[in-house]
C-alpha positions as CSV (number, residue, x, y, z in Angstrom):
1,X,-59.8,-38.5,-71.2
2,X,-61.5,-35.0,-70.5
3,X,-64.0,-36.8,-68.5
4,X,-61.5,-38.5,-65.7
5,X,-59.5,-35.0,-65.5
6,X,-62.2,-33.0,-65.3
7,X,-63.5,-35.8,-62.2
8,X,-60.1,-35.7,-61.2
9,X,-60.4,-32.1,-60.9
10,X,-63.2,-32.1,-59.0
11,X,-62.4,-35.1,-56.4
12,X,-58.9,-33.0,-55.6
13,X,-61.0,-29.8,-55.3
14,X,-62.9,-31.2,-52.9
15,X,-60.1,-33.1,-50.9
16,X,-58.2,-29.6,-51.3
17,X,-61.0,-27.8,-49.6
18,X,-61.6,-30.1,-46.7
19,X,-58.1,-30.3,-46.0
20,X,-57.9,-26.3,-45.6
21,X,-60.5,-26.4,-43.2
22,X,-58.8,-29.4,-41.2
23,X,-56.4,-26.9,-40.7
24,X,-55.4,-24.8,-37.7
25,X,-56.9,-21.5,-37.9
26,X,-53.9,-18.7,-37.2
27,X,-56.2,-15.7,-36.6
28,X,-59.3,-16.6,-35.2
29,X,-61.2,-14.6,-38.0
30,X,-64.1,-16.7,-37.7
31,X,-65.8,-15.8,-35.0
32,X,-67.0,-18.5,-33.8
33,X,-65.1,-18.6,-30.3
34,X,-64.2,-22.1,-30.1
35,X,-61.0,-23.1,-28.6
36,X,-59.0,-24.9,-31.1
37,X,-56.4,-26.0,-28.8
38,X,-57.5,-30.0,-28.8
39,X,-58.4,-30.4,-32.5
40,X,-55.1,-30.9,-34.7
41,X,-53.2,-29.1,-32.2
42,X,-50.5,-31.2,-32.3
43,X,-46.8,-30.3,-34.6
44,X,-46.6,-33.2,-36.4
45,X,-50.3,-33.4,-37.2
46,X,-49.9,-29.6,-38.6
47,X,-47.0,-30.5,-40.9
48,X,-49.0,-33.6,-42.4
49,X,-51.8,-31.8,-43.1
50,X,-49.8,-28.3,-44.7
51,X,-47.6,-30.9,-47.0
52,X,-50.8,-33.5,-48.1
53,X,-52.4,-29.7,-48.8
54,X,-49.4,-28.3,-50.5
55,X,-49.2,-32.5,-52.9
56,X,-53.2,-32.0,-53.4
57,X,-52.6,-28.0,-54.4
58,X,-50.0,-29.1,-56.8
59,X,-52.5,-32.0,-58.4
60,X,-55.3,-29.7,-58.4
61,X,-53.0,-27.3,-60.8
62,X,-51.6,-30.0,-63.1
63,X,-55.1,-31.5,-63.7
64,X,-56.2,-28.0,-64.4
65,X,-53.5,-27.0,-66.8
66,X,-54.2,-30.3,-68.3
67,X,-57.9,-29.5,-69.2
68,X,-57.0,-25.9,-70.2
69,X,-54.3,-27.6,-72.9
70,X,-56.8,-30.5,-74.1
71,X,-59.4,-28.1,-74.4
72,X,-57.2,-25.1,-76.4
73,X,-56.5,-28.6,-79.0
74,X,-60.1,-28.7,-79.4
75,X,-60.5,-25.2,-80.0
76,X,-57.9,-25.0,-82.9
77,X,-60.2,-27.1,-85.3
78,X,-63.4,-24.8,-84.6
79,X,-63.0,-21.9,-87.0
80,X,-64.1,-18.2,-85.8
81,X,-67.3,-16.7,-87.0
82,X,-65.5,-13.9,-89.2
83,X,-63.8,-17.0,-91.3
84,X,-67.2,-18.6,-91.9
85,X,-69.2,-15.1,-92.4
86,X,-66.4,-14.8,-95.3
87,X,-66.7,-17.9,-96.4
88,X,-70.4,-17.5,-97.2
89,X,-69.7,-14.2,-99.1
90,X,-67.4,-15.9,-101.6
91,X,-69.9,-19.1,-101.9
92,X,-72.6,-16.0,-103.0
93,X,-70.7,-13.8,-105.4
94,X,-71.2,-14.9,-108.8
95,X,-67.8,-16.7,-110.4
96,X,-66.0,-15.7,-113.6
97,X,-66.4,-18.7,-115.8
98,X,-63.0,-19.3,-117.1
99,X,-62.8,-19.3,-120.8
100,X,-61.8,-23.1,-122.7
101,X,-59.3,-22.8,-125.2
């Protein structure tokens, strides 16, 4: 199960980054001076792209919650290093042997 999330996870990641950079730059902070006005300048083509970004965004944080929670059930069973370092103190302290009546 952790396996196909955390490929999930990945594979939206990936679809979530190239559909950022499909997008239409606002600013122009790149540099690069290309003119973007016949690559997805288009309305429609815009709001596809913001609202498949905003449905991959969404998947992207529901199969990353989902690890965070499968992996938190995980750690419950591992006990901390102060419960085992005690743990070995009382396995080497001699016992009382308990009298037989």
């Amino acid at each position: 199960m952790e396996t196909i999330l955390i490929a999930a996870n990945v594979v939206l990641a990936l679809i979530l980054i190239f559909l950022i950079l499909l997008q239409r730059s606002e600013g122009g902070a790149l540099g690069l001076g290309l003119s973007q006005d016949n690559f997805a300048s288009s309305r429609s083509v815009g709001n596809i792209l913001t609202k498949s970004t905003s449905i991959v965004a969404a998947l992207f944080i529901i199969t990353s919650i989902a690890l965070v929670v499968l992996s938190r059930a995980d750690l419950q069973q591992i006990r901390s290093v102060i419960e085992k370092i005690e743990e070995q103190e009382d396995l080497e302290t001699p016992k009382i042997p308990e009298s037989q009546k």
